[in-house]
N, C-alpha and C positions, 0 to 999 in steps of 0.2 A: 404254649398259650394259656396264659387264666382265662377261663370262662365265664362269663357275666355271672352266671347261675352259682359260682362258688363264692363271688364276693360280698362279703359282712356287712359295709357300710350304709346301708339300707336293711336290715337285720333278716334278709332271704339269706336260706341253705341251698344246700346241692339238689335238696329233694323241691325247688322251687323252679319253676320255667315263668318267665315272661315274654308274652306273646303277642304281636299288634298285628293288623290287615288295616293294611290303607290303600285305596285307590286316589290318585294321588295326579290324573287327570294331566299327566307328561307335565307336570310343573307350574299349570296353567291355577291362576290364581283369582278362583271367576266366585265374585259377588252378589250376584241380581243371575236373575233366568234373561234378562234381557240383554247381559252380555254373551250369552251360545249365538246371540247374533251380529250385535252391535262390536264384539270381540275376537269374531268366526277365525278372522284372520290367523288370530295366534296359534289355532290347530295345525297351521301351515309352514308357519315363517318364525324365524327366530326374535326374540327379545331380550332384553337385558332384565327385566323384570324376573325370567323367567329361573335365572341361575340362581339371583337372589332368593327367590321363593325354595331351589332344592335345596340352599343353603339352609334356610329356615327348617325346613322338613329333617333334614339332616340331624341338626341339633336338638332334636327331638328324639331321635330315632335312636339315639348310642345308649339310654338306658334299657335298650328291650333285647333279650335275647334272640329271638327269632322276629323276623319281619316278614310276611306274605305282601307284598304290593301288584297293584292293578293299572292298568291304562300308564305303565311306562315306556320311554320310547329309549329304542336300542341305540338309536348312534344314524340321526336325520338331518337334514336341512332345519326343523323346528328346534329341532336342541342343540343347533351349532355341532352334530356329528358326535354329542357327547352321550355315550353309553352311562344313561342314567340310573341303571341296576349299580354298575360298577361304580360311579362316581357316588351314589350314594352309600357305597359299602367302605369305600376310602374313604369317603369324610367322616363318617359316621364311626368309624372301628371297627367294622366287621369282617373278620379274614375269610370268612366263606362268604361267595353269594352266584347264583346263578337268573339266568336269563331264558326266556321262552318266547320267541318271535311268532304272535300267534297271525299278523296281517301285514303285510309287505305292502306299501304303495312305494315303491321306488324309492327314490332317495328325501320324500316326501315328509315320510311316516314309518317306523317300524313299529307298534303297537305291541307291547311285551306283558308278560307277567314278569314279576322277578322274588328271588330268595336272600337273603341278607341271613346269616347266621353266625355265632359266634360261638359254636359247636361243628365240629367235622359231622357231615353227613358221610356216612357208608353208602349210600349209593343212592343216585337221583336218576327218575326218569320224567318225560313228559308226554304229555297224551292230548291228543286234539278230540274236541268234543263234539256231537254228531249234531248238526243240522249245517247250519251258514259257516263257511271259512270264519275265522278272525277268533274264536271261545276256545279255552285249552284251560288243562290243567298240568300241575308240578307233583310230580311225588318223590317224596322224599324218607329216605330210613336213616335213623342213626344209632345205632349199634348202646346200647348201655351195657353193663358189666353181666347182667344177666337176657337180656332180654332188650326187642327192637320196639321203637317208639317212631311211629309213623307223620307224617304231615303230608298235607295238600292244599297247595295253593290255587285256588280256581277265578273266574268270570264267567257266570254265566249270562244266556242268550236275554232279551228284552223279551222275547214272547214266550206266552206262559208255554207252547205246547212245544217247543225246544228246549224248555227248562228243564221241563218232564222228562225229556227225552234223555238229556245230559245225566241228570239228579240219577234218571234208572242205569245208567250209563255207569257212572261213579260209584254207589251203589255195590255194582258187581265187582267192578276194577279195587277198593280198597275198602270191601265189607268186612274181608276176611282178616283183617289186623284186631289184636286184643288191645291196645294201645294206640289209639288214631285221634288225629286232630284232622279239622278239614275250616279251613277259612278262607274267607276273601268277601268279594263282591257277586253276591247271589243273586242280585235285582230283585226281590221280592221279599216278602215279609215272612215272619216264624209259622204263621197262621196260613199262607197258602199252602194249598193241594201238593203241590209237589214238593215242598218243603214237609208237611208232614209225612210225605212218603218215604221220603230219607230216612227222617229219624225215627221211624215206625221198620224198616227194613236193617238201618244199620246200628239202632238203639242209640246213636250219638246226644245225646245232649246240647241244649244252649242256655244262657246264664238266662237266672228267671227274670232278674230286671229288662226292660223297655230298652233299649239302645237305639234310638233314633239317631240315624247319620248323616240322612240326605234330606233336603240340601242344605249345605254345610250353615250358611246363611238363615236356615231357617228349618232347623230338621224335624220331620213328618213324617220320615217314614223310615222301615229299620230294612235296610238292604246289604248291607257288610254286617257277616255273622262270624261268630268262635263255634266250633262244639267241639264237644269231646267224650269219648270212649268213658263209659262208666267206672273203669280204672284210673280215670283221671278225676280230679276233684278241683273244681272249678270254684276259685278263692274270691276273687274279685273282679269285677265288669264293669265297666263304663266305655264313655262315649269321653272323649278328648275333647276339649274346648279349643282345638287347631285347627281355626278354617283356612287354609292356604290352600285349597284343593273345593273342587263342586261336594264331596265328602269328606265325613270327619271321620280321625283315624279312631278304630275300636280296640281296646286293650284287652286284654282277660290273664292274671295268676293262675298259674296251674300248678296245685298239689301231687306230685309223684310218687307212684308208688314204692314199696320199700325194693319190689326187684328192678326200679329202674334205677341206673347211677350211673353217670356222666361224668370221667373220674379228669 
């Protein structure tokens, strides 16, 4: 396999990673806050809209190396039974990708995180995070030439004192890597309490610009974050002008260090 990260035609080396986190709302393609209700349906039931929208997202997706995604469904009644980690690692090109069923309603909803990579992981686990069913996270190593380069794909809870909980939780579980990425959908901004606890406990970094992502429609507030391990050197950040989802997806460059190589 060539690896994204090795090809020229966009002038990135091997010592480059691109990295996106999208919550991506099981394909739901909501405009106004007045559709969560007038729309409710579509969290339910399938649409034709709704393949078109992962299609969209897809053709987006196939210049990133690594993808963190949030709020996707495993294979329901809402998605036509279509395993949307998967479907979007096939459209998109990516030969790895893994799935995290963090809330089961029956044949309803499976509620997932997922992994899209176009780098072999050495080894993935996943971890259910402490308060309410349904919040988890992905971890992931991949083995470089000299040394392992870490990722975590997360969601966390709506109330700040489950966030805490999670954030101290996380924290313990992948403080100990010298090489860590940890992204996704945090619900909260860079400046809350428990978001500064992180990075004050696990020295992780986030890109200094403003990333507002939600809502997509009209973004206010910065709830999908990057960071990374001070061995990483964080190139470029923005926010994606792709509102096919309640949030916009967040991109960030990652400079690697000389002992990591991805051959």
């Amino acid at each position: 396999m060539e690896e994204a990260a090795t090809v020229d035609k966009d002038n990135r080396t091997k010592k480059q990673l691109r990295l996106l986190t999208y919550n991506i709302q099981s394909g739901i393609d909501t405009k106004r806050y007045r559709e969560y209700l007038t729309k409710g349906w579509r969290q339910l039931l399938p649409h034709r809209e709704r393949q078109l929208n992962l299609n969209r997202i897809a053709n987006m997706l196939h210049q990133y190396d690594i993808v963190g995604l949030q709020e996707v469904d495993a294979g329901s009644l809402r998605s036509g039974f279509i395993d949307q980690t998967e479907y979007l690692a096939h459209r998109a090109g990516f030969p790895y990708w893994y799935k995290q069923v963090n809330r089961k309603l029956g044949k309803f909803a499976q509620h997932s995180n997922g992994l899209l990579s176009k780098i072999q992981p050495s080894w993935i686990d996943e971890y259910r995070l402490p308060g309410l069913p349904g919040r988890g996270a992905i971890v992931v190593e991949f083995e470089s030439s000299n040394e392992t380069l870490a990722i975590c794909i997360l969601h966390l809870a709506l109330s700040r004192r489950a966030r805490s909980r999670q954030l101290t939780y996380l924290s313990e579980l992948v403080g100990h890597y010298q090489h860590l990425i940890v992204m996704g959908d945090f619900n909260c901004n860079n400046e809350a309490r428990e978001f500064q606890a992180l990075t004050e406990s696990t020295q992780l970094k986030s890109p200094s610009s403003e990333l507002k992502s939600f809502p997509s429609w009209r973004p206010l507030h910065m709830l999908d974050h990057i960071l990374a391990s001070p061995s990483l050197t964080i190139q470029r950040a923005r926010v994606l002008d792709y509102p096919h989802s309640d949030h916009l997806p967040v991109s960030v460059d990652i400079l690697l260090p000389e002992s990591i190589q991805f051959l």
